[in-house]
ZATORMAR-724679 format. One line per 2 residues: number of its first residue (from 0); their letters; for each residue z, x, y of N, C-alpha, C, O. Coordinates in Angstrom, 1 decimal. Last residue first. Layout:
NUM = A = Z/X/Y/Z/X/Y/Z/X/Y/Z/X/Y  ...;
This chain:
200 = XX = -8.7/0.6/-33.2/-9.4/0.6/-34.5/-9.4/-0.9/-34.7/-9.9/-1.4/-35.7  -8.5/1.7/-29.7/-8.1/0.9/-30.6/-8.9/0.8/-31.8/-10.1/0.9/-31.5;
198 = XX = -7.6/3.4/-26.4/-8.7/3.7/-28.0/-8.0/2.7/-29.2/-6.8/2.9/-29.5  -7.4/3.2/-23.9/-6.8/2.6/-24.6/-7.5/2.8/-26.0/-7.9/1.7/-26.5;
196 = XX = -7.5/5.3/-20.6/-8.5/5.0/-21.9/-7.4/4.3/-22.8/-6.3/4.9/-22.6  -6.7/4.7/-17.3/-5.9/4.7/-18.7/-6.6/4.6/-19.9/-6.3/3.6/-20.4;
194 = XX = -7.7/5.5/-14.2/-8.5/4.7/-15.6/-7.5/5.4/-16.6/-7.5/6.6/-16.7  -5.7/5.3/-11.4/-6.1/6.4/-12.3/-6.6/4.9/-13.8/-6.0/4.0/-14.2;
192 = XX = -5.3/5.0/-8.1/-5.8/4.1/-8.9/-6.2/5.0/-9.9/-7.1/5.7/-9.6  -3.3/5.7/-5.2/-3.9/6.4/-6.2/-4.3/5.3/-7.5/-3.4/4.6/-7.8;
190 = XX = -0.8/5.2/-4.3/-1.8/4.1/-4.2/-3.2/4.6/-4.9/-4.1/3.8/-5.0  -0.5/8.5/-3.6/0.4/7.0/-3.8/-0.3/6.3/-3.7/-0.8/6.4/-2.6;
188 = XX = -2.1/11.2/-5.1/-1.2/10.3/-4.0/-1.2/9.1/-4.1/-2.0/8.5/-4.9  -2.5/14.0/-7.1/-2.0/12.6/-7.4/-1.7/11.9/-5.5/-0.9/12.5/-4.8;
186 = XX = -5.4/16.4/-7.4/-3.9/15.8/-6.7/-3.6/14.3/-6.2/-4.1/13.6/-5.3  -6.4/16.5/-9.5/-5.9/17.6/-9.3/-5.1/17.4/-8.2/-4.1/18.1/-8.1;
184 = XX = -7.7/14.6/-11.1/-6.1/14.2/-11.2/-6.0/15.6/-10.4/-5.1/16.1/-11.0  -10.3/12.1/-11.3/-9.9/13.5/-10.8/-8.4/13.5/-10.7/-7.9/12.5/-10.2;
182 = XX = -11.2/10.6/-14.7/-10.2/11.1/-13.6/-10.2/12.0/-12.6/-9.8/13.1/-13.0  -11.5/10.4/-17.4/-12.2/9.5/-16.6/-11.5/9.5/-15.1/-11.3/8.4/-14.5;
180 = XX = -11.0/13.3/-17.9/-12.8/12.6/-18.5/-12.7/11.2/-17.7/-13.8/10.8/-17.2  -8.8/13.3/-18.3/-9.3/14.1/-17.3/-11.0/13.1/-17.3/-11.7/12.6/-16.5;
178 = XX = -7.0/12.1/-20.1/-7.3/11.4/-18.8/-8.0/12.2/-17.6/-8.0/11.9/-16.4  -8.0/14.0/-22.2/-8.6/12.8/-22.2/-8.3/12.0/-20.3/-9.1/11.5/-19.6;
176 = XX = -6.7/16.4/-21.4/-8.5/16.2/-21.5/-8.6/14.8/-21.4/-9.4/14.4/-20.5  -4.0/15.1/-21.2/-4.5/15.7/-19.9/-5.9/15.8/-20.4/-6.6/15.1/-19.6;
174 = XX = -3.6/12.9/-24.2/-3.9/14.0/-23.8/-4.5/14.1/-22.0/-5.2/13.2/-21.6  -1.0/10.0/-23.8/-2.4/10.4/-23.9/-2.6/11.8/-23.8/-1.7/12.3/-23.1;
172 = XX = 1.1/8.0/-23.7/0.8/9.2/-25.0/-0.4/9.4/-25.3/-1.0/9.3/-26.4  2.2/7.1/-21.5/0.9/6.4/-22.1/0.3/6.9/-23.0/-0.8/6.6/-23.3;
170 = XX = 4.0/8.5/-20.6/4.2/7.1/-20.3/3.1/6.3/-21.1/3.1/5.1/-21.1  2.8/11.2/-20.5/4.3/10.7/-21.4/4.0/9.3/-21.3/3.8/8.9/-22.5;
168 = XX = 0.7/11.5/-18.6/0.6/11.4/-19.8/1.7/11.0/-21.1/1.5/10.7/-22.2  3.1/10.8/-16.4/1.8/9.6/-16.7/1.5/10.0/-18.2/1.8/9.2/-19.1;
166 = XX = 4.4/13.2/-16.4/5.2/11.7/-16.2/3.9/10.4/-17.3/3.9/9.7/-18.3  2.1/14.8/-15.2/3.1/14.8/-16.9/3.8/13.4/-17.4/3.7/12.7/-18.5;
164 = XX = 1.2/14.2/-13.0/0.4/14.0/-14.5/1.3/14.2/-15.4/1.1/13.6/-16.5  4.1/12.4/-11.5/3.2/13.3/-11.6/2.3/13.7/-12.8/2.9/13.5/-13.8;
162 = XX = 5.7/10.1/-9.4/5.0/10.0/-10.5/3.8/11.6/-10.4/3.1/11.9/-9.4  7.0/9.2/-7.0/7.1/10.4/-8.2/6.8/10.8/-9.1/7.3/11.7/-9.7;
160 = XX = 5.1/6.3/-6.0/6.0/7.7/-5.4/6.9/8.3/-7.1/7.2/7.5/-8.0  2.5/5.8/-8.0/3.5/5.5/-7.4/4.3/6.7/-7.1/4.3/7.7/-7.8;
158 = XX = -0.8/4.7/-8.9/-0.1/6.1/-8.4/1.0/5.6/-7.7/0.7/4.8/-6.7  -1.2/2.6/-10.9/-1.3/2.6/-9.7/-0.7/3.8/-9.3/0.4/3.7/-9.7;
156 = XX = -3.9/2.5/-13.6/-2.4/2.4/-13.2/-1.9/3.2/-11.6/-2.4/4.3/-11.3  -5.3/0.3/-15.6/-6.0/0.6/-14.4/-4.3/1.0/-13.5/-3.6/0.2/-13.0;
154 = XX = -7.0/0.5/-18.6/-5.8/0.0/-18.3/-5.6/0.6/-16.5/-5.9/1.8/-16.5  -9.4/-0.7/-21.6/-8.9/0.6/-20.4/-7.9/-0.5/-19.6/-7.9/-1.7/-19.8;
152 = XX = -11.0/0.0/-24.5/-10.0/-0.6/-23.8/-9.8/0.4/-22.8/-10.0/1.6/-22.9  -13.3/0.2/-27.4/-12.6/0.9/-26.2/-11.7/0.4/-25.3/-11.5/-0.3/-26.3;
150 = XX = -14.1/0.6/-30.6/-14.3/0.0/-29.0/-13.2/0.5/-28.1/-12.3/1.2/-28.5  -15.5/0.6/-33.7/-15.1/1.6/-32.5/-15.0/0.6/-31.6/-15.7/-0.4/-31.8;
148 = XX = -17.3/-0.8/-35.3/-15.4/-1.3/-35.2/-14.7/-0.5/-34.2/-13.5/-0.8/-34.0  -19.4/0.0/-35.3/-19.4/-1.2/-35.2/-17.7/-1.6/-34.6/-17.2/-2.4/-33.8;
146 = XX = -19.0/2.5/-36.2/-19.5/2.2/-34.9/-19.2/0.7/-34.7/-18.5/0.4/-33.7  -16.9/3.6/-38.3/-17.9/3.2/-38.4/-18.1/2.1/-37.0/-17.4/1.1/-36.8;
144 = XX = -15.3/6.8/-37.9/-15.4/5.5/-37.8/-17.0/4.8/-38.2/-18.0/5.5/-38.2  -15.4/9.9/-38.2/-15.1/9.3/-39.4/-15.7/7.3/-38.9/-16.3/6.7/-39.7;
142 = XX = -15.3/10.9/-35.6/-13.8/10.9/-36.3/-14.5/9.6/-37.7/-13.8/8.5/-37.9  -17.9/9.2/-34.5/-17.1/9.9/-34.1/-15.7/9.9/-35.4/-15.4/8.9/-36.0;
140 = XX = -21.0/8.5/-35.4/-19.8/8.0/-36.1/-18.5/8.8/-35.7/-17.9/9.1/-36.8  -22.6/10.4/-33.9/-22.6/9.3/-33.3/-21.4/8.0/-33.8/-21.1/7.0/-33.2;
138 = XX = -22.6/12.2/-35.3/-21.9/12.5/-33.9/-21.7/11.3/-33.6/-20.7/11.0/-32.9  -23.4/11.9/-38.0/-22.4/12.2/-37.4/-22.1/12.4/-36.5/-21.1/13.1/-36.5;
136 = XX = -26.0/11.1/-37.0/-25.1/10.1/-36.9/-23.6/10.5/-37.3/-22.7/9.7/-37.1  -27.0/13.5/-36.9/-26.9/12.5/-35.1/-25.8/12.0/-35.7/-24.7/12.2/-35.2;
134 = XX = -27.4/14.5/-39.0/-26.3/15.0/-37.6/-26.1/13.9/-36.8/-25.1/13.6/-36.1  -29.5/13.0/-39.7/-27.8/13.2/-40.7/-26.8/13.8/-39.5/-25.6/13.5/-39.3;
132 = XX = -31.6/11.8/-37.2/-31.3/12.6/-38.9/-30.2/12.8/-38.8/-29.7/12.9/-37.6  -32.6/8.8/-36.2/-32.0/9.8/-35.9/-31.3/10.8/-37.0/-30.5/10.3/-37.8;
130 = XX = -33.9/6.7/-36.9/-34.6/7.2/-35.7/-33.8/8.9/-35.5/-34.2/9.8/-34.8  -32.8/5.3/-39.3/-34.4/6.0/-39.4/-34.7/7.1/-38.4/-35.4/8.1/-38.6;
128 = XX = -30.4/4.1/-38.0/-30.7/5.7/-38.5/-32.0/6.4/-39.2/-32.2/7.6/-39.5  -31.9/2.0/-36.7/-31.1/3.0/-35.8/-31.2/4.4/-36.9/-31.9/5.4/-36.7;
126 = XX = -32.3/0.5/-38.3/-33.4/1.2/-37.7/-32.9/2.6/-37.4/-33.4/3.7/-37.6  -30.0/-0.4/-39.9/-30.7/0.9/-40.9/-32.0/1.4/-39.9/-32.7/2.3/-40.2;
124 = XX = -29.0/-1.4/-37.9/-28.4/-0.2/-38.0/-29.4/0.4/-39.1/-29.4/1.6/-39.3  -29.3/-4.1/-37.2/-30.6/-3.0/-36.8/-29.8/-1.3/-37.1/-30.2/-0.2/-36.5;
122 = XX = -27.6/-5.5/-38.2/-29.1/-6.1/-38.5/-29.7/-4.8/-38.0/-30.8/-4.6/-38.5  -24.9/-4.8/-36.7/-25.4/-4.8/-38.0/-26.9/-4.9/-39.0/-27.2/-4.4/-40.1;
120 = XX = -26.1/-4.2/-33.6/-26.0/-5.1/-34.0/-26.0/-4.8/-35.9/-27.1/-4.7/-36.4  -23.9/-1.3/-31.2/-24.8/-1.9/-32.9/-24.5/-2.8/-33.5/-23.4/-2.9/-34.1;
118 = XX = -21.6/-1.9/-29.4/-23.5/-2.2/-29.4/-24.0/-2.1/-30.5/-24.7/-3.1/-30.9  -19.0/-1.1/-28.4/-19.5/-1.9/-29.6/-21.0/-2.5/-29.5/-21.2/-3.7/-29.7;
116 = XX = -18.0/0.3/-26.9/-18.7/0.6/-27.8/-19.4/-0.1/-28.5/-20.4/0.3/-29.2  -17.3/-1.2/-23.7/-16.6/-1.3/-25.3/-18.2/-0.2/-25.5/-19.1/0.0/-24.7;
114 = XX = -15.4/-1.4/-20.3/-16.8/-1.0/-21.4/-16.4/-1.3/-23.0/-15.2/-1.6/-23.3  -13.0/-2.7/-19.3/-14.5/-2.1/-18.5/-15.8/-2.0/-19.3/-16.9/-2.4/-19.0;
112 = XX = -11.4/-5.4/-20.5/-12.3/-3.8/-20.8/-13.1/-4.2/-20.2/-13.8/-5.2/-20.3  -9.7/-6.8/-17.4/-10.8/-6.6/-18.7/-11.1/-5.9/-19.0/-11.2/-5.1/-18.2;
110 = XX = -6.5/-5.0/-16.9/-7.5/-5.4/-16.2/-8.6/-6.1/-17.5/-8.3/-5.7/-18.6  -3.2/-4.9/-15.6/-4.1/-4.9/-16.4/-5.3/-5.9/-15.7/-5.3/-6.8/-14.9;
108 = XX = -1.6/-2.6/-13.2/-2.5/-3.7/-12.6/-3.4/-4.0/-14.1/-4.4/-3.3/-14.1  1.3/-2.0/-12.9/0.3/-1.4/-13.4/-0.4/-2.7/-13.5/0.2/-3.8/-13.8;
106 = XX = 3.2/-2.0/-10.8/3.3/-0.8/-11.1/1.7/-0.7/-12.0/1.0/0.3/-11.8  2.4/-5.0/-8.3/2.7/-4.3/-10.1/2.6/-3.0/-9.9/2.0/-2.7/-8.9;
104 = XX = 3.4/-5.0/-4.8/3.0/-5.2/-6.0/3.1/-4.5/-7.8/3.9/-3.7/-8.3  6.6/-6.3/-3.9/5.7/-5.1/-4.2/4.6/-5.3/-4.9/4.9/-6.0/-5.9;
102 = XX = 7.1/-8.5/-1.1/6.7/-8.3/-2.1/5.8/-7.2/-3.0/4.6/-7.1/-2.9  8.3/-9.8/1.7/7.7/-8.6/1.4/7.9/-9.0/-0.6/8.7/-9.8/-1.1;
100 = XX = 10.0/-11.7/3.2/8.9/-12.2/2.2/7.6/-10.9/1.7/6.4/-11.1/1.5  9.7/-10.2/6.7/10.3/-10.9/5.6/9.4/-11.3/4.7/8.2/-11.5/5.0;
98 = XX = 10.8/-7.5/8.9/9.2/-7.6/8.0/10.2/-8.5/7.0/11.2/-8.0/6.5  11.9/-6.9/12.4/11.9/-8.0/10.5/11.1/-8.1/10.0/10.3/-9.0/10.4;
96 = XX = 12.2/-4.8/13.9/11.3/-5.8/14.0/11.5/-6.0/12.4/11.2/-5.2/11.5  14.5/-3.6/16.5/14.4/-4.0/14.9/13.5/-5.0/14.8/13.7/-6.1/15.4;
94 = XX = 14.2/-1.8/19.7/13.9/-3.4/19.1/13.5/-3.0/17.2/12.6/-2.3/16.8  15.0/-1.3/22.5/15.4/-0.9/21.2/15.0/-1.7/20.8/15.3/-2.8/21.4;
92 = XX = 14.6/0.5/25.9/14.9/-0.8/25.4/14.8/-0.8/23.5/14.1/0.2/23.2  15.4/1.8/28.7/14.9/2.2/27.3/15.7/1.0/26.4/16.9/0.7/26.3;
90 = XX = 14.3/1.5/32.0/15.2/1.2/31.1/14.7/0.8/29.7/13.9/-0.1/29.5  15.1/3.6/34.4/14.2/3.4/34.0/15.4/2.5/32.8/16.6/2.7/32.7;
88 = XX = 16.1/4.5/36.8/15.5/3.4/37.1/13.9/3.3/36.2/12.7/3.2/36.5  18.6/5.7/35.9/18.6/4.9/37.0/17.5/4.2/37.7/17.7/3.6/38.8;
86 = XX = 18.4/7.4/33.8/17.8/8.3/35.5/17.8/6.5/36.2/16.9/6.1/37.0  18.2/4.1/31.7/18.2/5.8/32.0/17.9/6.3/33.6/17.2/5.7/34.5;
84 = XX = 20.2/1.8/30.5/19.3/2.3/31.7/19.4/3.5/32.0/20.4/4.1/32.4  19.7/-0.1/27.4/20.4/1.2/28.0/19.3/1.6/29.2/18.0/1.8/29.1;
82 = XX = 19.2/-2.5/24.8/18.6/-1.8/26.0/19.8/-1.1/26.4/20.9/-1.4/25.9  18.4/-4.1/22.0/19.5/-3.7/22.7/18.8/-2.8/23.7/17.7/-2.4/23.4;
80 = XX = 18.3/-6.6/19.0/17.4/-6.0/20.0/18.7/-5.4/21.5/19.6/-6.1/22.0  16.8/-7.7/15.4/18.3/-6.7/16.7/17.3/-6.6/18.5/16.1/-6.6/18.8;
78 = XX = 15.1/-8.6/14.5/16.2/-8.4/13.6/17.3/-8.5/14.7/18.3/-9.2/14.8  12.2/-10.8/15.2/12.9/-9.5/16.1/14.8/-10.0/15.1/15.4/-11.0/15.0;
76 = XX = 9.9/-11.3/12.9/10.6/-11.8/13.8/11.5/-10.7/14.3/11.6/-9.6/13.7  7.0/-12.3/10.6/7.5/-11.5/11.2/8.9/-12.0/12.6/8.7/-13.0/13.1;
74 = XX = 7.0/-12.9/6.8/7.0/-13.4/8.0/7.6/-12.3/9.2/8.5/-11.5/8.9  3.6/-12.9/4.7/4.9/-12.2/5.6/5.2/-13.0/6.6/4.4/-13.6/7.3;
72 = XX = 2.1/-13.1/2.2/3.0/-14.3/2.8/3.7/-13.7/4.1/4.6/-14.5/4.5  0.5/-11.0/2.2/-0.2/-12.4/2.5/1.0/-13.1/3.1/0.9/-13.6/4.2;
70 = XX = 1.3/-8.6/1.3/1.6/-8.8/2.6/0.8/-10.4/3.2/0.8/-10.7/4.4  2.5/-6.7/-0.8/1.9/-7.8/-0.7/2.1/-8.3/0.3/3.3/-8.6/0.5;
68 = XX = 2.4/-3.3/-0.8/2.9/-4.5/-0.7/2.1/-5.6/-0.5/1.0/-5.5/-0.1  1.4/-0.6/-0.7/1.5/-1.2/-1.9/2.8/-2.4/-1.8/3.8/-2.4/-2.5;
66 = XX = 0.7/0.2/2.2/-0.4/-0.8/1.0/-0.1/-1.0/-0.3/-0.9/-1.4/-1.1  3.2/-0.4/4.3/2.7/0.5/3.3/1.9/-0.7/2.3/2.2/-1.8/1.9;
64 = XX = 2.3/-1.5/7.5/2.7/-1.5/6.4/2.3/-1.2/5.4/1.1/-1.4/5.2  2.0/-0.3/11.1/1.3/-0.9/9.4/2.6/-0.6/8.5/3.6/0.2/8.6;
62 = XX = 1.6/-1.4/14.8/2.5/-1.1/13.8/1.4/-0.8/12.3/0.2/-1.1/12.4  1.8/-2.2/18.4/0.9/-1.9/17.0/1.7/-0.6/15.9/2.1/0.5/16.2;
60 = XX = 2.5/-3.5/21.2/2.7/-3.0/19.6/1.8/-3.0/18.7/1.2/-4.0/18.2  2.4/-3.5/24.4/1.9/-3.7/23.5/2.5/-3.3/21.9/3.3/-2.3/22.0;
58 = XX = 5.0/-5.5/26.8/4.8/-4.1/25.9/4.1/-4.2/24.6/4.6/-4.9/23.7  5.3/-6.9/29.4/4.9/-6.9/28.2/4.2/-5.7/27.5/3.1/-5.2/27.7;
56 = XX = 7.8/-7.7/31.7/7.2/-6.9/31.2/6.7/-7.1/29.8/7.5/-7.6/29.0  9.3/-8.5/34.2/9.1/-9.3/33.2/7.7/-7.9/32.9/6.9/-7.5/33.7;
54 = XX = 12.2/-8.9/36.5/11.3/-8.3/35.8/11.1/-9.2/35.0/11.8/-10.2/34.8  13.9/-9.8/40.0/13.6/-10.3/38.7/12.4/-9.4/38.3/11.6/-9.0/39.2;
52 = XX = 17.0/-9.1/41.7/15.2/-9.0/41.4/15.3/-9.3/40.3/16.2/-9.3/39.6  19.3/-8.8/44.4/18.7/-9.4/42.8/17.4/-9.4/42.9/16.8/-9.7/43.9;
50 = XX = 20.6/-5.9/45.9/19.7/-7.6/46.2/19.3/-7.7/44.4/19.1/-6.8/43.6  21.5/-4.4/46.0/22.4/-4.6/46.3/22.1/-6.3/46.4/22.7/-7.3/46.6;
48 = XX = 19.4/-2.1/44.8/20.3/-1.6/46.0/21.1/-3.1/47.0/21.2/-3.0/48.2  19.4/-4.3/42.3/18.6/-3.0/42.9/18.9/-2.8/44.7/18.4/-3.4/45.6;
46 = XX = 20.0/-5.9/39.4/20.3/-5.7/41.0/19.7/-4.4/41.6/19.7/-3.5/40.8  18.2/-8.6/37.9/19.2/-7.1/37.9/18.9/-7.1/39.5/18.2/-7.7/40.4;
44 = XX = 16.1/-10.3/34.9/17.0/-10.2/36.5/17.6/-8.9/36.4/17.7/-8.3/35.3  13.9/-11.1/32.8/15.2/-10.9/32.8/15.5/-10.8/34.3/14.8/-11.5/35.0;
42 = XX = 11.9/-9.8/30.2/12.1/-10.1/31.0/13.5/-10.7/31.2/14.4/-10.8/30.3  9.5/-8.6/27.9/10.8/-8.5/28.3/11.1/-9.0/29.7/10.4/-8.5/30.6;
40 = XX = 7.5/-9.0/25.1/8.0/-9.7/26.4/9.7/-9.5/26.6/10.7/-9.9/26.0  5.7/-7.3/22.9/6.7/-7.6/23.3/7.2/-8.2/24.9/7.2/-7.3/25.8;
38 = XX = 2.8/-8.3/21.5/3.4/-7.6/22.3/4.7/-8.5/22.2/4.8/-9.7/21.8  0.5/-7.0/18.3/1.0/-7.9/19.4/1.4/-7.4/20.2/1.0/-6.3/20.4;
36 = XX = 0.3/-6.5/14.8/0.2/-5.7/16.2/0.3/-7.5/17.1/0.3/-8.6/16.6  0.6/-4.7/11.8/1.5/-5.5/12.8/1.2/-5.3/14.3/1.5/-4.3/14.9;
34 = XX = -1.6/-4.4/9.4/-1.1/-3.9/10.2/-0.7/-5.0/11.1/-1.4/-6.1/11.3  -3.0/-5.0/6.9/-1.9/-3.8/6.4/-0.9/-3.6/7.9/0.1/-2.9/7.9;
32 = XX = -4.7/-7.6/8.3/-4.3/-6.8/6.7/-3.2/-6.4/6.3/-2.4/-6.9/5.5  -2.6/-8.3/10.3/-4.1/-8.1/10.2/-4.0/-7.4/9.4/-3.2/-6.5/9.6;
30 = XX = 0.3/-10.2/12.0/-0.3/-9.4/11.1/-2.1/-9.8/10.4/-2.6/-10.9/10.1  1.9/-10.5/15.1/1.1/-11.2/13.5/0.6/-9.9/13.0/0.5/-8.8/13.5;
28 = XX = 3.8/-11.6/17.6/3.4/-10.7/16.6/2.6/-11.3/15.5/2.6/-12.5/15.0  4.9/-12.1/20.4/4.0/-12.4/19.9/3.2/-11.4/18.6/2.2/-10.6/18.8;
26 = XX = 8.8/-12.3/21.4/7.4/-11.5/20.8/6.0/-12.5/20.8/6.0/-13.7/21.1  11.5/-11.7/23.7/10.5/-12.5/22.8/9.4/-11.4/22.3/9.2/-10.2/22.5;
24 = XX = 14.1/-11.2/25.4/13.1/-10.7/24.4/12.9/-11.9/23.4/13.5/-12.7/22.7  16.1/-10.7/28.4/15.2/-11.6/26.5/14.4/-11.2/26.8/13.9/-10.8/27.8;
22 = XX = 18.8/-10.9/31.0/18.0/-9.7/30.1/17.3/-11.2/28.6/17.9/-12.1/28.1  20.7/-10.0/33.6/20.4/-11.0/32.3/19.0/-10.7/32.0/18.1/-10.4/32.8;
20 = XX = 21.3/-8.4/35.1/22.1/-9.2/34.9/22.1/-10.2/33.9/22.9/-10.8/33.4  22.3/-5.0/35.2/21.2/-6.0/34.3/21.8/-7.0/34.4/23.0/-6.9/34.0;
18 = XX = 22.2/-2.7/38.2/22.8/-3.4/37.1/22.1/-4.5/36.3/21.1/-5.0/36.9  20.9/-1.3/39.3/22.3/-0.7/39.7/23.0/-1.7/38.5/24.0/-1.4/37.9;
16 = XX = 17.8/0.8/39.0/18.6/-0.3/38.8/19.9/0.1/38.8/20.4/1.2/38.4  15.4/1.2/42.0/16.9/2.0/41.3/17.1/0.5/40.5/16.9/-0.6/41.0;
14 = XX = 11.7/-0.1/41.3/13.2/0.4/42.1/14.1/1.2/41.5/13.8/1.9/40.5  10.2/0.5/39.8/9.5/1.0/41.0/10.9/0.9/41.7/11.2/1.8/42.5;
12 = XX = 11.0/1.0/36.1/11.1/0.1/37.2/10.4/0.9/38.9/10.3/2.1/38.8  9.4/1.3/32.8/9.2/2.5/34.2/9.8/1.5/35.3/8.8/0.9/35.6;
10 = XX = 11.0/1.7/29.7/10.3/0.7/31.3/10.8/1.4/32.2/11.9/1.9/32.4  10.2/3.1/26.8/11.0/3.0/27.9/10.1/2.5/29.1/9.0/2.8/29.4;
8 = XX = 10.9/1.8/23.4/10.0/2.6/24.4/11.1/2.2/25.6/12.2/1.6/25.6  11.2/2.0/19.8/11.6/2.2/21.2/10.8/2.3/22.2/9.8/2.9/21.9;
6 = XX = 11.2/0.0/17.2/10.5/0.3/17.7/11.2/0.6/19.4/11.7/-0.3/20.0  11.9/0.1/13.4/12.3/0.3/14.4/11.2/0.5/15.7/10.3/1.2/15.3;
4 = XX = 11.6/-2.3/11.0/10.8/-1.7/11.6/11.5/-1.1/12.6/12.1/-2.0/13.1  12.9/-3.4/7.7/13.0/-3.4/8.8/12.6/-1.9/9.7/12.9/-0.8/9.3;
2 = XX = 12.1/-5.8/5.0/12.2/-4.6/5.3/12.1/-4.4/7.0/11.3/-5.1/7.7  13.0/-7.6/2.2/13.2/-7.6/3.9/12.6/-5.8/4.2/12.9/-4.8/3.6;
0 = X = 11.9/-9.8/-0.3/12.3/-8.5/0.1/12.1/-8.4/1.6/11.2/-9.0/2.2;
């Protein structure tokens, strides 16, 4: 995947320019995590009240890329590049910078169950209910199950552009209580990490 950067600025010259005679662009760019930074080298010749001069300018950059890309492999390089001289002695220069080898990552990142239920060893369950009278262990045998076979699963899903609690509870036929209990959902943003409970028999 390609994605492309626009970046303008404008060069202050100390003379008039009357004309460009020749004009490049290079770079020195790399990337630091999420962010593109370096400079740009402009340099070149032109005429200024009737004699040739030569410039050479380097323009810092610093840029980022949205964090839901993979950005290990990237390669960076100048797409386009075009200039225009303003008030005559200034000159605004245009540069497409090439984000290549872009890569999204997953919509939903599976992960190990975080936790299970599953702690009573068979061998100590008649302790276990010596210790606690006829309620407990209805509470403690939720919906009827027998503890041993309860366990839990979780699923770890990435907040992506449109996605809103409804969307998500449809997509995963879960109740809003239940994704609330391991969630703050009162406002979703992008890259947003929400716990998916997976309940299995």
């Amino acid at each position: 995947m390609q994605k492309i950067i626009p970046f303008k600025k404008e060069i202050l010259f100390k003379n008039t320019i009357e004309e460009i005679t020749s004009i490049s662009m290079d770079h020195h760019l790399d990337r630091e995590d999420y962010a593109v930074k370096g400079n740009f080298i402009v340099e070149g010749e032109y005429i200024s009240s009737g004699k040739k001069d030569t410039f050479h300018f380097e323009i810092p950059y610093l840029g980022y890329l949205e964090d839901h890309y993979k950005v290990e492999d990237i390669e960076l390089d100048i797409d386009d590049f075009y200039y225009e001289i303003v008030d005559k002695n200034k000159l605004s220069i245009h540069v497409d910078i090439l984000v290549d080898k872009l890569a999204e990552k997953p919509l939903l990142e599976e992960i190990e169950p975080v936790a299970t239920v599953k702690e009573v060893i068979p061998e100590h369950q008649e302790e276990l209910i010596d210790r606690v009278d006829t309620k407990e262990v209805e509470n403690v045998l939720t919906n009827d199950m027998e503890l041993e076979e309860a366990y839990m699963t979780y699923k770890v899903y990435i907040v992506r552009e449109g996605d809103t609690v409804s969307s998500i509870l449809e997509k995963y036929q879960i109740t809003e209580e239940k994704l609330r209990q391991y969630n703050v959902i009162n406002e979703l943003a992008i890259g947003d990490k929400l716990i998916i409970p997976n309940e299995s028999h």
